[in-house]
C-alpha beads as a LAMMPS data file, in Angstrom:
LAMMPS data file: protein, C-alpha beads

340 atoms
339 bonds

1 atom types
1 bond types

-500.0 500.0 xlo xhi
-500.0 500.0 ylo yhi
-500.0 500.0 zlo zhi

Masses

1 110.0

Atoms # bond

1 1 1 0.000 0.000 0.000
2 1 1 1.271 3.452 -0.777
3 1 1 2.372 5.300 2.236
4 1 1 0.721 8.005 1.552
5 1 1 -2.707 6.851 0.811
6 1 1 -1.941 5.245 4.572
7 1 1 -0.963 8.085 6.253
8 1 1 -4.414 9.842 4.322
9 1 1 -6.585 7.071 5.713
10 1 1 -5.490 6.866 9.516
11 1 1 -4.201 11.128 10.085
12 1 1 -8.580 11.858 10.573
13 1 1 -8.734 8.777 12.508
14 1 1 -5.933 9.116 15.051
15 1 1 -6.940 13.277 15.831
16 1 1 -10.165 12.211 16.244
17 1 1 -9.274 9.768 18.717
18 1 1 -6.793 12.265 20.457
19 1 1 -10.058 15.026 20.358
20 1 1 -12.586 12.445 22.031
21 1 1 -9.594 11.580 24.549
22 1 1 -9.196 15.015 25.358
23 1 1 -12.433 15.601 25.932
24 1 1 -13.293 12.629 28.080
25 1 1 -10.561 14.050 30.184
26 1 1 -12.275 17.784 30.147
27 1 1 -15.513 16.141 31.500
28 1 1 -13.902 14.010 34.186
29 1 1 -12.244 16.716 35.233
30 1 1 -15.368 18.833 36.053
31 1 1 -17.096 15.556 37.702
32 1 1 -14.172 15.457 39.933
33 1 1 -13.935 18.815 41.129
34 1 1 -17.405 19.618 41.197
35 1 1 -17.384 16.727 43.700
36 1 1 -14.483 17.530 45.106
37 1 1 -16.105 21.721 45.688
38 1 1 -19.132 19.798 46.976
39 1 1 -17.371 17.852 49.401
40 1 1 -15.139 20.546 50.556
41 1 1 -17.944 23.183 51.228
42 1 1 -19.926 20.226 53.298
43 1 1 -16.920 19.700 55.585
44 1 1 -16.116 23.411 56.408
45 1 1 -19.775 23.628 57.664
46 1 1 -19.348 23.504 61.519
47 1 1 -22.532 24.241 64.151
48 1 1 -21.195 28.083 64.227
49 1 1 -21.127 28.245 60.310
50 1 1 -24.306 26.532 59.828
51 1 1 -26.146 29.281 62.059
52 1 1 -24.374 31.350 60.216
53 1 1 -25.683 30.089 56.630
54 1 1 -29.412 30.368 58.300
55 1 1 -29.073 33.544 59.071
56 1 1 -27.636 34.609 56.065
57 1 1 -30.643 32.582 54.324
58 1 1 -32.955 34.791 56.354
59 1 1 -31.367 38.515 55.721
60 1 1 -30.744 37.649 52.416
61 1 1 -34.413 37.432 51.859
62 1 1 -35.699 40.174 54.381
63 1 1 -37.283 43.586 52.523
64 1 1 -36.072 45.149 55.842
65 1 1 -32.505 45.453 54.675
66 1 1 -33.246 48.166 52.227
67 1 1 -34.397 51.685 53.626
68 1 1 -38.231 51.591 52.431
69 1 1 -38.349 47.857 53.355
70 1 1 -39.283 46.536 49.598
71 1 1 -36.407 45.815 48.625
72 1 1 -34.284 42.337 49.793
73 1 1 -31.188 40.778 48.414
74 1 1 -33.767 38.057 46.684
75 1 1 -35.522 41.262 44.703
76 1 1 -32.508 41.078 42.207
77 1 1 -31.030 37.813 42.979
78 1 1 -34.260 35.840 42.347
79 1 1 -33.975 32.125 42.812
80 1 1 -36.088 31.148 39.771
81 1 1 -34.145 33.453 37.522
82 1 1 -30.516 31.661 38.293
83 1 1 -30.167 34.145 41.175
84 1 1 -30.428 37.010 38.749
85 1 1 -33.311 39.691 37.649
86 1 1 -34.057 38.670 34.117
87 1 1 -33.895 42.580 33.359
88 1 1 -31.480 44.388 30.983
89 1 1 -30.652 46.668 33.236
90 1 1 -32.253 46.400 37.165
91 1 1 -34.683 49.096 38.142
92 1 1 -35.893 47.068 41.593
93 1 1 -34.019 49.114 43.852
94 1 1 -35.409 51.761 46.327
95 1 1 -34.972 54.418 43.955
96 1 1 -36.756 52.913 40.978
97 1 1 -34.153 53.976 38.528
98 1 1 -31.883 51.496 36.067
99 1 1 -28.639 50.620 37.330
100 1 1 -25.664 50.605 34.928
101 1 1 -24.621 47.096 34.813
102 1 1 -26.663 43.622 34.848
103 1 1 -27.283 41.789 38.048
104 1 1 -25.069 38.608 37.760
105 1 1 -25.522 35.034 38.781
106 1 1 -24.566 33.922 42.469
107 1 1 -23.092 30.428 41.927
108 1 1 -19.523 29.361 43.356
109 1 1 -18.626 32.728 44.702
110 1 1 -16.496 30.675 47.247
111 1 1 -13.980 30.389 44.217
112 1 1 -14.047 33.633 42.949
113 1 1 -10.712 35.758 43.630
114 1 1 -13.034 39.121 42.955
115 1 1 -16.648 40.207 42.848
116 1 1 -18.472 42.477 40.677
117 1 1 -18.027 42.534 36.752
118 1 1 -14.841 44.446 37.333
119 1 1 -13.509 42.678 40.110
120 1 1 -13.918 45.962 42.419
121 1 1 -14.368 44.096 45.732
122 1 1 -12.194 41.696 46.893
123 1 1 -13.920 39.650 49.205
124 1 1 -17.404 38.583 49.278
125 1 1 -18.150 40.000 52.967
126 1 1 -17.002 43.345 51.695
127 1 1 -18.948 42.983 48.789
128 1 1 -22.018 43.052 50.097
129 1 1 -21.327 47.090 51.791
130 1 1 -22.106 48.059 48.046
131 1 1 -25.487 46.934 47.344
132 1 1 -26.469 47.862 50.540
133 1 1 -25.742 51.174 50.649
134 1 1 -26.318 52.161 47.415
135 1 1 -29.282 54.889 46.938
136 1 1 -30.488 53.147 43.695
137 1 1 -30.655 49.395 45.309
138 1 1 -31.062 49.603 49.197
139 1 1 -30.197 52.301 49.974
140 1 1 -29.748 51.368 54.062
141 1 1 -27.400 53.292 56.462
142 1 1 -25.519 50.056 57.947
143 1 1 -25.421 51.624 61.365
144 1 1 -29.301 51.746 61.307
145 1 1 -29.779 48.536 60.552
146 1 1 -27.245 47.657 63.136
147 1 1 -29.797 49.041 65.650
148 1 1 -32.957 47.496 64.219
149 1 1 -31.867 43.872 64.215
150 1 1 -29.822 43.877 67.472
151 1 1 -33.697 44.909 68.735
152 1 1 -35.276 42.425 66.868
153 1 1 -36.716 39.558 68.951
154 1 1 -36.560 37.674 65.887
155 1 1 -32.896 38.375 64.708
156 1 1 -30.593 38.907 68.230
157 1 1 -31.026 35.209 69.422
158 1 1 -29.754 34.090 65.634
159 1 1 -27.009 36.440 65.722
160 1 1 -26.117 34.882 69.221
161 1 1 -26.091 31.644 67.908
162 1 1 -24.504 32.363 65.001
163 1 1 -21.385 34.574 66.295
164 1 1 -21.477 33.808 70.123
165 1 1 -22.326 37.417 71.023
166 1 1 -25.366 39.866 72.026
167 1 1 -23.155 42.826 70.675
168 1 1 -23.828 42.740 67.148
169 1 1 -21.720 44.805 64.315
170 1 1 -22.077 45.444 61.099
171 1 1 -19.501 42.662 60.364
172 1 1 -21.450 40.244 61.065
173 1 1 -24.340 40.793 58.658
174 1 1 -22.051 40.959 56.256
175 1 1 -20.293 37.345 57.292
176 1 1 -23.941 35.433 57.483
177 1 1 -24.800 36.576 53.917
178 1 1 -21.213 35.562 52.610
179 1 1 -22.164 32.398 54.590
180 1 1 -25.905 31.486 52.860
181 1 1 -24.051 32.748 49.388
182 1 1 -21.397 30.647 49.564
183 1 1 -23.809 27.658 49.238
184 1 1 -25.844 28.736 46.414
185 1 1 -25.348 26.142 43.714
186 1 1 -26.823 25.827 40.138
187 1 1 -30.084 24.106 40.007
188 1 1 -29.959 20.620 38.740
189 1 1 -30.382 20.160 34.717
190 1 1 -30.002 17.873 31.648
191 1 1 -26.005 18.379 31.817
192 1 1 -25.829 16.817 35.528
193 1 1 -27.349 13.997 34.718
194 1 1 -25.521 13.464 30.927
195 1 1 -22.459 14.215 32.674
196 1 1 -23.081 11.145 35.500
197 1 1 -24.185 9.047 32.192
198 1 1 -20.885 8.933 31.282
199 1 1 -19.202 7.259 34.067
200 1 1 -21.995 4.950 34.945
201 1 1 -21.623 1.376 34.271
202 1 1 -24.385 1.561 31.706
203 1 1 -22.516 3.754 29.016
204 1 1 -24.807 4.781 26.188
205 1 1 -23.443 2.947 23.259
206 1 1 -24.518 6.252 21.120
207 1 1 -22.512 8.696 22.376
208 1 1 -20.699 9.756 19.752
209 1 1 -24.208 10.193 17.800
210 1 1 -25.611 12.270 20.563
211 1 1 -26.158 15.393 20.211
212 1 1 -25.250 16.778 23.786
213 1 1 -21.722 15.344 23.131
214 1 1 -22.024 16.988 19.805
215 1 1 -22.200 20.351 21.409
216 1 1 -19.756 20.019 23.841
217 1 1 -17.399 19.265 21.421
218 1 1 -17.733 22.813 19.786
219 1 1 -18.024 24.053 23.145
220 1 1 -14.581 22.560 24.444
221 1 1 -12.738 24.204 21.241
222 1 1 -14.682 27.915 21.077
223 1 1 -15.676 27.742 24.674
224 1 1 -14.167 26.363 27.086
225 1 1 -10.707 28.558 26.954
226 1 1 -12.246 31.576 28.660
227 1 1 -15.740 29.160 30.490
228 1 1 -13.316 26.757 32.116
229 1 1 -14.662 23.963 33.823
230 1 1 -16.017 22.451 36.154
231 1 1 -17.301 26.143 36.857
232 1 1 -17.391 27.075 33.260
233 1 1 -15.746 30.186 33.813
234 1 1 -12.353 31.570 34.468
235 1 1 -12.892 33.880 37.174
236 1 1 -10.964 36.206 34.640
237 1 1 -11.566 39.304 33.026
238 1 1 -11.771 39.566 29.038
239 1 1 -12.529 41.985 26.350
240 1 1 -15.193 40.199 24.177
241 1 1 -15.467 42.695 21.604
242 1 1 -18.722 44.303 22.193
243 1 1 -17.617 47.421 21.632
244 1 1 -15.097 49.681 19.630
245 1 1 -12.636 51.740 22.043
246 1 1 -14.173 52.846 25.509
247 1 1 -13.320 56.696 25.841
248 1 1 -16.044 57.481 28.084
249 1 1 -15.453 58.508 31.991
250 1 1 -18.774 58.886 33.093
251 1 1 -19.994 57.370 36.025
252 1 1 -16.952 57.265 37.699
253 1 1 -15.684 55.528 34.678
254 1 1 -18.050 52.078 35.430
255 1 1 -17.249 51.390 31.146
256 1 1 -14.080 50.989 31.553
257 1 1 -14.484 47.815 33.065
258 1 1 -11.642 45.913 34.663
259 1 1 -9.738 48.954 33.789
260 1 1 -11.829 50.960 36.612
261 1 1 -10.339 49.274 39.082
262 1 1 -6.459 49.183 37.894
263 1 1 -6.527 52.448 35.817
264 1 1 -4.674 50.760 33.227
265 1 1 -5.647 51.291 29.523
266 1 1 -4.981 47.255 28.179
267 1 1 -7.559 46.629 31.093
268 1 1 -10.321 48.550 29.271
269 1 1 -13.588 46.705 28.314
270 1 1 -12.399 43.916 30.427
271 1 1 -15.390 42.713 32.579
272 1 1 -15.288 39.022 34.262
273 1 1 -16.057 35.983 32.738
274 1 1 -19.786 34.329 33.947
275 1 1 -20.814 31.074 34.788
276 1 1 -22.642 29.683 31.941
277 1 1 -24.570 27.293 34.881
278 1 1 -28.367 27.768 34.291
279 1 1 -27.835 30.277 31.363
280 1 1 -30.974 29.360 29.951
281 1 1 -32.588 31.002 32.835
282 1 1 -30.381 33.834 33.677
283 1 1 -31.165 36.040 30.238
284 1 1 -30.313 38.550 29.098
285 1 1 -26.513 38.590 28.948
286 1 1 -23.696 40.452 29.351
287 1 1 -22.795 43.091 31.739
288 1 1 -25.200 45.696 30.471
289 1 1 -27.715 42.814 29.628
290 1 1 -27.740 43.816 25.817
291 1 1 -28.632 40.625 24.305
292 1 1 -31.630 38.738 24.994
293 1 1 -31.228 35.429 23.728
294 1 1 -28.455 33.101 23.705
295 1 1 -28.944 33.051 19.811
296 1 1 -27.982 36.361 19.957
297 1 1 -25.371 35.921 21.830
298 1 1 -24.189 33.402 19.250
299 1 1 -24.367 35.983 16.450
300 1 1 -21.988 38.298 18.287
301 1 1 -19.241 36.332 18.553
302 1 1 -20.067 34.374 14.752
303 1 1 -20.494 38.306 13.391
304 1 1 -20.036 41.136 15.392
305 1 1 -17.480 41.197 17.518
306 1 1 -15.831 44.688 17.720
307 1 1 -12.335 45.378 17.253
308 1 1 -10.370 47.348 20.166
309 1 1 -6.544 47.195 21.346
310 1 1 -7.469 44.951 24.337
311 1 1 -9.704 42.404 22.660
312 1 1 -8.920 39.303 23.641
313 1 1 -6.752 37.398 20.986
314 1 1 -8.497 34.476 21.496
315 1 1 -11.234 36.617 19.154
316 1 1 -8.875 36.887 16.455
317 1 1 -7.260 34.153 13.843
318 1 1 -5.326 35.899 10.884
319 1 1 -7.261 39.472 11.360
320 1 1 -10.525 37.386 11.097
321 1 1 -12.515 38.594 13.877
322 1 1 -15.016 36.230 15.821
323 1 1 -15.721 32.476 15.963
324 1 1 -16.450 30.934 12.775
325 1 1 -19.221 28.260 13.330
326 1 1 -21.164 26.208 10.796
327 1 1 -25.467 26.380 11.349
328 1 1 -24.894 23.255 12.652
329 1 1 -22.017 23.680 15.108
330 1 1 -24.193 26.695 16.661
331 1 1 -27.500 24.356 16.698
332 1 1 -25.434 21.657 18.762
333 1 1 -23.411 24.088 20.585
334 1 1 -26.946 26.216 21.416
335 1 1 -28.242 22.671 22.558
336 1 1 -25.868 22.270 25.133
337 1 1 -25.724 25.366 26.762
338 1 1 -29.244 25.024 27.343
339 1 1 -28.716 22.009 29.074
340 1 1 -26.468 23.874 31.715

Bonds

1 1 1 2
2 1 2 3
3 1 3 4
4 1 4 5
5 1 5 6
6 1 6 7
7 1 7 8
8 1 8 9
9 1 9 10
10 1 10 11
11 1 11 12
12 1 12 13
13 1 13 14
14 1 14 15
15 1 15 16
16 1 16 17
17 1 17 18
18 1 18 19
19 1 19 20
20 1 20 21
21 1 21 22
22 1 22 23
23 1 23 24
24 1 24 25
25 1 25 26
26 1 26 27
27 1 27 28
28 1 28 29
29 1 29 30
30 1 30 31
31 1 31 32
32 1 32 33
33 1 33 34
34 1 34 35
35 1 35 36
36 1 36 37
37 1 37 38
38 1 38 39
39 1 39 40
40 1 40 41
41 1 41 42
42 1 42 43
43 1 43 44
44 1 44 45
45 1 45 46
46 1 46 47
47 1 47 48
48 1 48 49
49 1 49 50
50 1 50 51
51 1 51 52
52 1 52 53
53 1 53 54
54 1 54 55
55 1 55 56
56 1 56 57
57 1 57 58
58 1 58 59
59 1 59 60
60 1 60 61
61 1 61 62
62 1 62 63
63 1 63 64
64 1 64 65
65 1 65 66
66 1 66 67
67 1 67 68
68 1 68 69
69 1 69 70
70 1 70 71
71 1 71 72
72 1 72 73
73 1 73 74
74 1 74 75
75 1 75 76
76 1 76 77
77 1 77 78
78 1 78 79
79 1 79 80
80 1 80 81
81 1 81 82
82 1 82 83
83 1 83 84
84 1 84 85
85 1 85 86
86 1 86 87
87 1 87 88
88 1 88 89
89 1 89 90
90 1 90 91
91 1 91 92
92 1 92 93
93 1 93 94
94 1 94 95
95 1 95 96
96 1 96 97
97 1 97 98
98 1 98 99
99 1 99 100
100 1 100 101
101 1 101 102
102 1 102 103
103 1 103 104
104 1 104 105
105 1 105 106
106 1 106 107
107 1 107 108
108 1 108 109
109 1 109 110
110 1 110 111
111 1 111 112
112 1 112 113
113 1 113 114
114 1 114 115
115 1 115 116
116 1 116 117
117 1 117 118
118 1 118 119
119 1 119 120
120 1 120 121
121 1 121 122
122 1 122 123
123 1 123 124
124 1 124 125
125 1 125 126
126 1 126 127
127 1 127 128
128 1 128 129
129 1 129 130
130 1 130 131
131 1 131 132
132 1 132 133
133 1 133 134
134 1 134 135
135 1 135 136
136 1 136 137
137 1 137 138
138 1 138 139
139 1 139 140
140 1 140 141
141 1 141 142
142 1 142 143
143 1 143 144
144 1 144 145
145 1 145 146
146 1 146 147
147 1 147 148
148 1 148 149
149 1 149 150
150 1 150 151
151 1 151 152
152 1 152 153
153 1 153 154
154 1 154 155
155 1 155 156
156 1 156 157
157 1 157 158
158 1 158 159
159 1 159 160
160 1 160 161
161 1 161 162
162 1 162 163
163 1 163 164
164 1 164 165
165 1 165 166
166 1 166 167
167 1 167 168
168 1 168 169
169 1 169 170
170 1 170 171
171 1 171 172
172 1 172 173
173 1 173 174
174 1 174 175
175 1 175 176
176 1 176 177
177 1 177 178
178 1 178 179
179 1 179 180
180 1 180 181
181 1 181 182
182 1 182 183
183 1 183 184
184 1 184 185
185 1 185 186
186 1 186 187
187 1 187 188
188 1 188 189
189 1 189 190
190 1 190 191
191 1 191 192
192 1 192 193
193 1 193 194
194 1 194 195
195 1 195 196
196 1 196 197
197 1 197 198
198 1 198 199
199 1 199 200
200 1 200 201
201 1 201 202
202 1 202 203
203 1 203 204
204 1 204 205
205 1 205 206
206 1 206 207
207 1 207 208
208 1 208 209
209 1 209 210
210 1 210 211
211 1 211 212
212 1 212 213
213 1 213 214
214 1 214 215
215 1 215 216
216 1 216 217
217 1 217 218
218 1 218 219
219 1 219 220
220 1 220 221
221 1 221 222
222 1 222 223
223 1 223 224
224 1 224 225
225 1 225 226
226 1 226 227
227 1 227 228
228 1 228 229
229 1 229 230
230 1 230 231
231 1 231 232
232 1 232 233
233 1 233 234
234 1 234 235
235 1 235 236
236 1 236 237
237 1 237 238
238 1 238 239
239 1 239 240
240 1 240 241
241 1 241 242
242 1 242 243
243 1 243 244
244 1 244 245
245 1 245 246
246 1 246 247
247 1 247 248
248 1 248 249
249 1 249 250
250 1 250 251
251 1 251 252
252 1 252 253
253 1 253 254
254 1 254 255
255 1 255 256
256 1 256 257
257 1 257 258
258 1 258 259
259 1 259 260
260 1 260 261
261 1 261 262
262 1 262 263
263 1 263 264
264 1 264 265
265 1 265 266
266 1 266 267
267 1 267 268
268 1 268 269
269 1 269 270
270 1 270 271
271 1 271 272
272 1 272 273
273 1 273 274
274 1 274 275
275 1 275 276
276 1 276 277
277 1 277 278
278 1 278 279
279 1 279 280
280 1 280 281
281 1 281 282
282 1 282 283
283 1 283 284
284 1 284 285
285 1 285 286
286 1 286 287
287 1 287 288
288 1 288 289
289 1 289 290
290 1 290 291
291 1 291 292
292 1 292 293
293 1 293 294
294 1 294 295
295 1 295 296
296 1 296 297
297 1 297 298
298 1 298 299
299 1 299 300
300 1 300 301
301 1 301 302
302 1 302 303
303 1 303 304
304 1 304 305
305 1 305 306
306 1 306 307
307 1 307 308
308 1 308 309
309 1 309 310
310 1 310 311
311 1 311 312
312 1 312 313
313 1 313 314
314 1 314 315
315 1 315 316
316 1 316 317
317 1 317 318
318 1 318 319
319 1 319 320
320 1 320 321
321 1 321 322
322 1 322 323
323 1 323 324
324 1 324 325
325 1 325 326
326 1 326 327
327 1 327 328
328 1 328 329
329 1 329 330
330 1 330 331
331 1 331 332
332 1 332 333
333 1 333 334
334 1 334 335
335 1 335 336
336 1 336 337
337 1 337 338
338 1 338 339
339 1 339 340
């Protein structure tokens, strides 16, 4: 046989075989460390941090945080909604009017290194000062609400059981919400149980023919760089091209992104990378909530990303801007992320 009509034959066959390897790795990868994060968050719960998590569980969904007590953590964070507002652009807040950037998911913030889409807090406690105080969410003065729930009947014995004292501090509201948060997980979909599929006993014999697998391939090469699993994100910050150079310094300069916080220019437009967990209920999307479907989502990054000096390179193969994805590919790959 000619050598080359060999090497013709088995080259597709053997990179196909290295791809599927690859990818079996990918997903055991994210069914061991989503374990693994299970596990881990399970044994740091101690009696103290359990009272902790109710009580957290408890402000977290109390109207009385906010200063005309309508307004609770849950109002934008909504349960149903993937823990976000399914609103461009929030306008729930005491104040009525839109706030500049979309209210984001609240899964694994345990593993997040920074909160916010720029990253501007740096711990979760201290993130939740923000929100609070703002006069277009909550709008509460912290010291006030000091008062009224260390003379709550209601709230001072779970404070005491929570943090061992009758003098409460504004600390410790903050620590029982970071507490409940920290155990927020993605509900339960189509992807948990495919995923489990694969290393039960009873392997489906059609997996290569099914279609979930068929969109996770085109989500582990386009994807999965930037939505990492088993978290499907990064916990980084990117410029995904939806705009052309950011000039503006309005609002304190909130469209700058990433580039807010470290006043550097090749941090401009860079705003953290989401969990895609849930995504079909957490619409719209991106951190002004400008599209409304994941299918337009999909047409962004097939046709109209934006060129700027810090897009991401991971945009851009010989000056050809975007993804490049067959109707198919986006059908499968459209498929699976609804199954997240």
């Amino acid at each position: 046989m000619n050598k080359n009509n060999s090497f013709r034959r088995y080259y597709p066959k053997f990179w196909g075989f290295v791809l599927s390897f690859c990818l079996f790795l990918g997903l055991f990868r994210a069914f061991y460390w989503q374990a693994s994060l299970t596990n881990n968050t399970k044994l740091t719960k101690s009696n103290d941090s359990l009272a902790q998590i109710f009580l957290g569980k408890e402000l977290f969904f109390d109207k009385k945080l906010s200063t005309n007590g309508k307004v609770a953590c849950a109002t934008c964070h909504q349960p149903d909604k993937a823990f976000a507002d399914g609103l461009p652009l929030s306008n729930l807040g005491v104040s009525g009017k839109k706030l500049l950037r979309h209210t984001p998911t609240l899964f694994y913030l345990e593993a997040m290194p920074a909160y916010f889409w720029d990253g501007g807090a740096k711990d979760l406690p201290s993130q939740a000062v923000a929100p609070l105080r703002h006069p277009d969410e909550m709008g509460k003065d912290l010291k006030l609400l000091v008062q009224e729930l260390q003379n709550s009947p209601h709230y001072l014995p779970l404070f005491k059981n929570a943090f061992g004292t009758d003098s409460l501090q504004t600390i410790h509201i903050l620590q029982a919400l970071a507490a409940y948060q920290q155990t927020i997980r993605p509900k339960k979909t189509v992807y948990d149980d495919w995923k489990m599929n694969l290393f039960n006993s009873q392997i489906n014999k059609k997996l290569e023919v099914d279609t979930l697998l068929a969109g996770f391939k085109v989500f582990a090469v386009h994807c999965e760089p930037c939505h990492r699993l088993p978290l499907f994100t990064d916990n980084n910050f990117h410029n995904n091209g939806l705009d052309a150079e950011i000039q503006s310094t309005a609002h304190e300069q909130v469209y700058w992104g990433r580039g807010r916080i470290t006043q550097k220019n090749t941090d401009k437009a860079k705003y953290k990378t989401p969990t895609l967990r849930n995504i079909a209920y957490s619409a719209p999307y991106m951190h002004d909530g400008r599209f409304g479907s994941l299918e337009e989502v999909l047409k962004h990054y097939t046709t109209g990303v934006q060129f700027s000096s810090t897009l991401d390179t991971l945009l851009v193969k010989n000056t050809q801007r975007g993804i490049v994805l067959s109707p198919k590919e986006q059908a499968d790959l459209l498929r699976f992320l609804r199954a997240l």
